[in-house]
N, C-alpha and C positions, 0 to 999 in steps of 0.2 A: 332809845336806850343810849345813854352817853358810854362813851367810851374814858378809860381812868391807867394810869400806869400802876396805882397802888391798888394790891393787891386786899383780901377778907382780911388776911393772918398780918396786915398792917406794916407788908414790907411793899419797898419800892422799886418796881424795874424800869428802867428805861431803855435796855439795849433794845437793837431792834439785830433784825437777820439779814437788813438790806443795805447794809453799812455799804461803801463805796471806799475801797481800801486805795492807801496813798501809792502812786506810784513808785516803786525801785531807786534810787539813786544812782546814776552812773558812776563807775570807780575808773579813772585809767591810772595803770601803774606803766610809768615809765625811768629805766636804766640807763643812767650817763656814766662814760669813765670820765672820772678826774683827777690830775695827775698836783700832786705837791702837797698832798695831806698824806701828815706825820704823825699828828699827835690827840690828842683830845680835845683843843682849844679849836683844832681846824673843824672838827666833827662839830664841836657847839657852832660854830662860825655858819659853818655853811649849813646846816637845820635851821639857823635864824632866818640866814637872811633868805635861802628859798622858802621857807615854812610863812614869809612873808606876804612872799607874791598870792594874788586874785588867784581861788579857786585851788589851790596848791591845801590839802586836808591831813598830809603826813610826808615827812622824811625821814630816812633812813641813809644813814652816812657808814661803808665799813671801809676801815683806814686798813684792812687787809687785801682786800683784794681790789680799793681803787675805787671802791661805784657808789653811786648815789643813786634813790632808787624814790622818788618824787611820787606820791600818790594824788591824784586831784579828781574834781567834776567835769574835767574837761581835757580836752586831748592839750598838754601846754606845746607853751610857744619856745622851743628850741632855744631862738634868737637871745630872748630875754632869762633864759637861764642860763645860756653860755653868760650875757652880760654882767648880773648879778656875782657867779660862780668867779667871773674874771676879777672884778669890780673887787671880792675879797680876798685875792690876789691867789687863785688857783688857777690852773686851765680844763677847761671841759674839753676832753679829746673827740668826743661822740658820741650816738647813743651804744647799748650793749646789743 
């Protein structure tokens, strides 16, 4: 007896019960203060040019309270966001 996905009533299944579901994505959100944003242009500025960098997935810039708040696949690399963050003429003080 063969076996067939399509059913008498002439519809077709193919799902199966043993599917192999994709692993979780990793998220790390991390909190930098930075100091010298004013205005809106700083907020587009610095979403660029981090929302940039490898593995960086979301930014979040608030000109109220100073932070920038970097979501990525991967734990980032400090070094290279103070670099960039300097680089468009802010200073990154630390993380929060």
């Amino acid at each position: 007896m063969s076996s067939s996905c399509c059913s008498t009533d002439g519809s077709c299944s193919t799902a199966t019960t043993d599917r192999a579901t994709a692993p979780e994505s990793v998220t790390v959100t991390t909190t930098y203060a930075v100091s010298g944003m004013t205005c809106g242009h700083c907020k587009a500025t610095l979403t660029k040019v981090i929302g940039e960098l490898d593995g960086v997935t979301g930014v979040d810039v608030d000109l109220d309270t100073g932070r920038v708040t970097v979501v990525g696949t991967a734990e980032p690399d400090d070094t290279l966001i103070a670099e960039v963050v300097d680089d468009a003429g802010y200073e990154l003080t630390g993380r929060v």
